[in-house]
C-alpha positions as CSV (number, residue, x, y, z in Angstrom):
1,X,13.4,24.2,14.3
2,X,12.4,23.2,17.8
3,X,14.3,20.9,19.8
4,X,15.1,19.5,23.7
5,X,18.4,21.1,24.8
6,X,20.8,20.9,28.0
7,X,24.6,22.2,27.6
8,X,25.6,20.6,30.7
9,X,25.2,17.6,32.4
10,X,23.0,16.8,34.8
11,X,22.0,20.7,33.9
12,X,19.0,23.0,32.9
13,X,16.7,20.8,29.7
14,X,14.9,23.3,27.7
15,X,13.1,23.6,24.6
16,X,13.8,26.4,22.3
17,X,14.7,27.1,18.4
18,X,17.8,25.9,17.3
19,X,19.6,25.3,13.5
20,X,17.7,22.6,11.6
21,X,20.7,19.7,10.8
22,X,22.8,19.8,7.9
23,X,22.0,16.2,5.0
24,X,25.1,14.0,5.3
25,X,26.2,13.1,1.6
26,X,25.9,9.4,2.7
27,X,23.1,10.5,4.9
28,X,19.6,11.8,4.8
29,X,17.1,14.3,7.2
30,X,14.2,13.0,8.8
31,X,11.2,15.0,9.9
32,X,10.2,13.7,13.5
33,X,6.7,12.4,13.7
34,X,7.3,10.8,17.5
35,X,10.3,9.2,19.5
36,X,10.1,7.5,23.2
37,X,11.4,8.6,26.2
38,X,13.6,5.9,27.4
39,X,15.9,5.8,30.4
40,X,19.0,6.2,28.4
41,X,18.4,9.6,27.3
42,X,18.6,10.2,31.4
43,X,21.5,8.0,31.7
44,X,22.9,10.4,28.9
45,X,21.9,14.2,30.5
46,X,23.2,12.7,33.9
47,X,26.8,12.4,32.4
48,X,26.9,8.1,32.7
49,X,28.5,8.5,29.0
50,X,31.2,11.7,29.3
51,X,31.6,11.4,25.6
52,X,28.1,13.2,24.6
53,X,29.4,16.4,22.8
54,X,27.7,19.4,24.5
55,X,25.4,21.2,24.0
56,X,23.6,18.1,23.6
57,X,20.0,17.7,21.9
58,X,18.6,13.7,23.6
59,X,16.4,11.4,21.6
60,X,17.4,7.3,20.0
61,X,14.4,6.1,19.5
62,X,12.2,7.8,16.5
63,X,10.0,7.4,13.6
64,X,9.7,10.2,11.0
65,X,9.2,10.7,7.1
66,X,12.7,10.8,4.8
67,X,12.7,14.9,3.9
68,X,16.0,15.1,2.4
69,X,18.4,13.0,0.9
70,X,22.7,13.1,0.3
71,X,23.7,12.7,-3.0
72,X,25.8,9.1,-2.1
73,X,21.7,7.4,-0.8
74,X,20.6,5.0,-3.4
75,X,18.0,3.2,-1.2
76,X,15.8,6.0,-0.1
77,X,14.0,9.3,-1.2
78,X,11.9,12.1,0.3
79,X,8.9,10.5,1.8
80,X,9.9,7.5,3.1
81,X,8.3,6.5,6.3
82,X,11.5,4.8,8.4
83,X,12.7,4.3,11.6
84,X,16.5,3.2,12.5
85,X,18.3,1.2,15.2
86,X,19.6,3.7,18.0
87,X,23.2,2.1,16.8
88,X,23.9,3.6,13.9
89,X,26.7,1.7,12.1
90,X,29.1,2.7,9.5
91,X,29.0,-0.7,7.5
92,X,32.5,-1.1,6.8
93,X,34.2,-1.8,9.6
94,X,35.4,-5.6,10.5
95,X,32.4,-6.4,13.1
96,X,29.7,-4.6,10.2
97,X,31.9,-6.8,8.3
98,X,31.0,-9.9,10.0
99,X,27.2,-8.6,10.4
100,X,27.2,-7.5,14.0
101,X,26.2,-3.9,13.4
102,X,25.1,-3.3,16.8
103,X,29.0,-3.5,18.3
104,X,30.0,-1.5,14.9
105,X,33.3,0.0,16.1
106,X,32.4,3.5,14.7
107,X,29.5,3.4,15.3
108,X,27.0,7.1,15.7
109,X,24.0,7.1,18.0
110,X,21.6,10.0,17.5
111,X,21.2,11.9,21.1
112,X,24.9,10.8,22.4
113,X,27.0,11.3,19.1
114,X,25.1,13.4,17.6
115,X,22.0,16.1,18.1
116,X,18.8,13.4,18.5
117,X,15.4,12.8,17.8
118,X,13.5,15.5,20.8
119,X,13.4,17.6,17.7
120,X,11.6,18.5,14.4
121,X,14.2,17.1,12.7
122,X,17.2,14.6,12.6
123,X,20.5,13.6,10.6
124,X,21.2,10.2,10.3
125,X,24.5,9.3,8.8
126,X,24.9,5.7,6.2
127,X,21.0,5.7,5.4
128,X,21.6,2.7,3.1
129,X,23.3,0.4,6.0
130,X,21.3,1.7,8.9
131,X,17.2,3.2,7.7
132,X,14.8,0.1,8.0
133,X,11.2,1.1,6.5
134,X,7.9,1.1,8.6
135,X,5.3,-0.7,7.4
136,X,1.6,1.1,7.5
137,X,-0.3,-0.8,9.6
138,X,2.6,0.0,12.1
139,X,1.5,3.1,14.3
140,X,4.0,6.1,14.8
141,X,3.6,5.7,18.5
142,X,4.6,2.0,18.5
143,X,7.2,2.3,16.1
144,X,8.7,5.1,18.1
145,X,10.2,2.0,20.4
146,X,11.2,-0.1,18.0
147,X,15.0,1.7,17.6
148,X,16.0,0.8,21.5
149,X,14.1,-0.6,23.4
150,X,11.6,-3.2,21.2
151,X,14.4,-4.4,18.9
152,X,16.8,-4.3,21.8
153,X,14.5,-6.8,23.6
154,X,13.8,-9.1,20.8
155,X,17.6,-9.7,19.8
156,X,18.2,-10.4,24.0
157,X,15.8,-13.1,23.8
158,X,15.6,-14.2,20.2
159,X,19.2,-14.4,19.8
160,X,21.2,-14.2,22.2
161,X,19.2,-15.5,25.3
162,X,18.2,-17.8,22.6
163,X,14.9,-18.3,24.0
164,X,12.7,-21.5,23.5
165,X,9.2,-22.8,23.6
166,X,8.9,-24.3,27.5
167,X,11.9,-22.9,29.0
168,X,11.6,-20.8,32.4
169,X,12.8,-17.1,31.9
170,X,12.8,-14.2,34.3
171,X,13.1,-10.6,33.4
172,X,14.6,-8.3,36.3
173,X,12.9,-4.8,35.3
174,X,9.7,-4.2,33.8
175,X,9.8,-1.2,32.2
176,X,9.8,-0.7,28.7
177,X,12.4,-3.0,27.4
178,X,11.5,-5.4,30.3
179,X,8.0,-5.5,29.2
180,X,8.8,-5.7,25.6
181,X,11.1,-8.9,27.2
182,X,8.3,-10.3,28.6
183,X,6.2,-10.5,25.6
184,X,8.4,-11.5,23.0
185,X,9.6,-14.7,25.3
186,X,5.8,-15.6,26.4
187,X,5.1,-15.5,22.1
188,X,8.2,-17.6,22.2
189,X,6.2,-20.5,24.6
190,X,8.5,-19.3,27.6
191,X,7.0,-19.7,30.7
192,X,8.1,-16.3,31.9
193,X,8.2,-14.4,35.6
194,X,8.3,-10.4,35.4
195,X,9.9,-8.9,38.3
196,X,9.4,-5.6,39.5
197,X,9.1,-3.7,42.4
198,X,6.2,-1.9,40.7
199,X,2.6,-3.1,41.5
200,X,1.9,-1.1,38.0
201,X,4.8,-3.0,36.4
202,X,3.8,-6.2,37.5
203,X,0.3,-6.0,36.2
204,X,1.6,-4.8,32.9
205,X,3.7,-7.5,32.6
206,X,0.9,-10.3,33.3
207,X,-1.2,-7.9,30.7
208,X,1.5,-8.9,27.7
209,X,2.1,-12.4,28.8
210,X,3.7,-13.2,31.9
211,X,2.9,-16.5,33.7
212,X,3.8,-15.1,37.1
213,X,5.0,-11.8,38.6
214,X,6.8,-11.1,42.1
215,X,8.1,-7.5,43.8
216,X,11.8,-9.6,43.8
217,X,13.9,-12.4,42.9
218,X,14.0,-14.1,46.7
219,X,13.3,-17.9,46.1
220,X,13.3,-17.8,42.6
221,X,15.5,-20.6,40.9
222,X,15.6,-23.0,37.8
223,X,15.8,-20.3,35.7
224,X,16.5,-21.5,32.4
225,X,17.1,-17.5,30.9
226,X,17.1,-14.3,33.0
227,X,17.5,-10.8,31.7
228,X,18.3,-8.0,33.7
229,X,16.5,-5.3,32.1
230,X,16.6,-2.7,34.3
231,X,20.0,-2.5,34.5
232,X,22.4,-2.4,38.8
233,X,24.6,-4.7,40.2
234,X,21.4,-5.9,42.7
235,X,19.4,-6.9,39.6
236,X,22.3,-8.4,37.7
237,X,23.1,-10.5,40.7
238,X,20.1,-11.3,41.4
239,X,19.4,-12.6,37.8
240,X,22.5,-14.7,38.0
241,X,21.3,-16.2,41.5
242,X,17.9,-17.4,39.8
243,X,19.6,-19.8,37.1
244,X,19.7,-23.4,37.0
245,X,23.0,-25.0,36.3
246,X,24.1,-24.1,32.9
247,X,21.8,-21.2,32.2
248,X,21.7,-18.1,30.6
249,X,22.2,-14.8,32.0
250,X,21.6,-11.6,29.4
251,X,22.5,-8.4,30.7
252,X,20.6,-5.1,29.0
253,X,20.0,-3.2,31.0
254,X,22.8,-0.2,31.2
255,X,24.4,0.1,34.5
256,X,26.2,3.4,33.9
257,X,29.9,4.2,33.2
258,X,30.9,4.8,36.6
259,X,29.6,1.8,38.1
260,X,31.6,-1.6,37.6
261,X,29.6,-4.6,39.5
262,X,31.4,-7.7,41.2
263,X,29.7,-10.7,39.2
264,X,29.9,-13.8,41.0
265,X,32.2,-15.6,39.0
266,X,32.7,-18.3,41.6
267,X,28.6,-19.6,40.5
268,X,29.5,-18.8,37.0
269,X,32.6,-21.3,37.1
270,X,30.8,-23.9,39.6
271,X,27.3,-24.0,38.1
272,X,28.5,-23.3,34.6
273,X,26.7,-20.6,34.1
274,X,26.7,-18.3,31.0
275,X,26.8,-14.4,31.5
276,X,26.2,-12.3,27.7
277,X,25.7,-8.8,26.6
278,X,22.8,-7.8,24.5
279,X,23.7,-4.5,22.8
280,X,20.9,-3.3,20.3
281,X,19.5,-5.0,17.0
282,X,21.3,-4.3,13.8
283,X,18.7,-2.7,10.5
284,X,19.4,-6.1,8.5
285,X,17.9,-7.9,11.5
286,X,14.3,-6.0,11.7
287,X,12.6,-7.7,9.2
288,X,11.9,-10.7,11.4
289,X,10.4,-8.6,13.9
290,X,8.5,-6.7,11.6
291,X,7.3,-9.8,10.4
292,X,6.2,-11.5,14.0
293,X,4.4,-8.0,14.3
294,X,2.4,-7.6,10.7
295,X,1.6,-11.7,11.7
296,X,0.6,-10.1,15.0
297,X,2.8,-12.5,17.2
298,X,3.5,-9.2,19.1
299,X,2.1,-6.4,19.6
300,X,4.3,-3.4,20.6
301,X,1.0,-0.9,20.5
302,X,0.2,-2.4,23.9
303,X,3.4,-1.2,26.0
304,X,2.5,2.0,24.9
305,X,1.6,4.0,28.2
306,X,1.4,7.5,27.5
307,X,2.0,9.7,24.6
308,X,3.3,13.4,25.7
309,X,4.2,16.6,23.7
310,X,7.9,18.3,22.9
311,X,7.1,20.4,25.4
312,X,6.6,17.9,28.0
313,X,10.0,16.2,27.2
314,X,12.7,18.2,29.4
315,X,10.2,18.2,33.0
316,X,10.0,14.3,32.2
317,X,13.4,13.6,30.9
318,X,14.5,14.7,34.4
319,X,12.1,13.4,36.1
320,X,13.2,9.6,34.7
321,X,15.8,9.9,38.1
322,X,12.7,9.5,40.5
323,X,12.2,5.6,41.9
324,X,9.2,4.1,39.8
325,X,9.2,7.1,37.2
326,X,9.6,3.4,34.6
327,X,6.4,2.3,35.6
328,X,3.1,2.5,33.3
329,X,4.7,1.5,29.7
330,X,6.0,3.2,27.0
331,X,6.0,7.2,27.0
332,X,6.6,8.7,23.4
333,X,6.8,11.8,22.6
334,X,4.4,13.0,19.6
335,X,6.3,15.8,17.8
């Protein structure tokens, strides 16, 4: 089969023919049909997580038809349209336990544990804890963002940014999970300000329901709930600096393994201020999001940007490095 490859970090990406993936018993194969391009696949080929076995094939965030199922599945078969969050979790250990799947403490990721979705075909490992089923009037392109970066922004703002109607919320970032922010808290009533250095960025985030956009956070305050999307110790600070007393800062954004920001824990004592992680979405918590999108509450479709070949992957997997390569949406992949 064909797939994206590097066998060192930070290396050569090339895509050539490689040994299609053995079924898990608890598992099952899935045939690619599209998966996006998203910054942590470059966070992941630069070397920002050491533990990526090489040679490594990228790819989290997919959408693909069930072609093969292990013998210990009882929930799926061959020809099941499904996507799956980017954490795959085991389902037995004490936090899958407690429901949170998305810190699951052996928990698999396709293109970091394991060979990923820049492929013709992908193993996925506890189908019957982690495969969540795409509903048809769901498009493969905007399904292809629903593993990361869609379903990472909707538990950031739904859950734990705990969002509500007429609150103030800034998102620092607006690429695609800061976009995907910024329309899930506006269907929310948030009165939300997209930040971005971007003038592209900016005007995409007024498209899916910002209430004001600026190039930075300089004289913003009263923020009830700011995200830092994009994911450096200038945007997490500056998303801290925006809150009013008591609010809520949500980091998502990644900032790399190497990099350990000073967080201003003198505001966060004084002002009472609270700083939380938003780590992925767990399967069990989809169907709420599926639901705000069949009731067309949101509209993922619309962050799509541009939709690229297999081919195209490795030139534009590398070129994610560049300063504004974010900008413009959503690029998936069409395999």
């Amino acid at each position: 089969m064909r797939a994206v490859v590097y066998e060192r970090f930070g290396g050569p990406i090339e895509l050539r023919d490689v040994a299609p993936p053995v079924c898990p018993d608890d598992g099952v194969v899935v045939a690619v049909a599209a998966t996006g391009l998203c910054r942590s696949d470059w966070h992941g080929w630069q070397g920002h997580d050491p533990d990526i076995p090489l040679p490594s094939v990228p790819g989290h965030e997919l959408v693909g038809t069930v072609v093969e199922v292990g013998a210990g599945v009882t929930r799926w078969s061959p020809g099941d349209r499904v996507t799956a969050p980017f954490v795959c979790a085991c389902g037995t250990c004490r936090s899958c336990r407690r429901g949170d799947h998305q810190v699951c403490e052996r928990q698999e990721q396709p293109g970091f544990t394991h060979a990923g979705s820049f492929a013709d075909l992908v193993a996925l490992r506890h189908a019957d804890v982690n495969l969540v089923a795409v509903p048809d009037a769901v498009s493969d392109e905007a399904a292809a963002g629903l593993g990361c970066r869609f379903a990472t922004a909707y538990r950031a703002v739904t859950a734990v940014g705990a969002v509500q109607a007429g609150e103030r919320v800034a998102v620092h970032g607006c690429g695609g999970v800061g976009l995907a922010a910024v329309m899930i808290a506006a269907a929310r009533g948030a009165s939300v300000v997209g930040i971005d250095p971007s003038a592209t960025s900016r005007a995409l985030a007024l498209d899916v329901g910002a209430a004001q956009v600026a190039e930075s956070a300089d004289g913003l305050d009263e923020i009830d709930c700011s995200l830092d999307a994009f994911g450096s110790p200038a945007t997490m600070r500056a998303s801290i600096g925006t809150l009013r007393p008591r609010g809520r800062h949500v980091q998502v954004g990644l900032l790399g393994a190497d990099v350990d920001p000073a967080v201003p824990m003198g505001a966060v004592v004084a002002r009472e201020l609270q700083v939380l992680g938003s780590h992925g979405m767990a399967a069990h918590e989809y169907p709420a999001m599926l639901a705000d999108i069949a009731a067309g509450r949101l509209a993922p479709q619309r962050l799509l940007g541009e939709v690229i070949g297999l081919a195209d992957a490795p030139g534009r997997l590398a070129d994610l490095g560049r300063p504004g390569a974010g900008a413009g949406g959503v690029t998936v992949i069409r395999i």
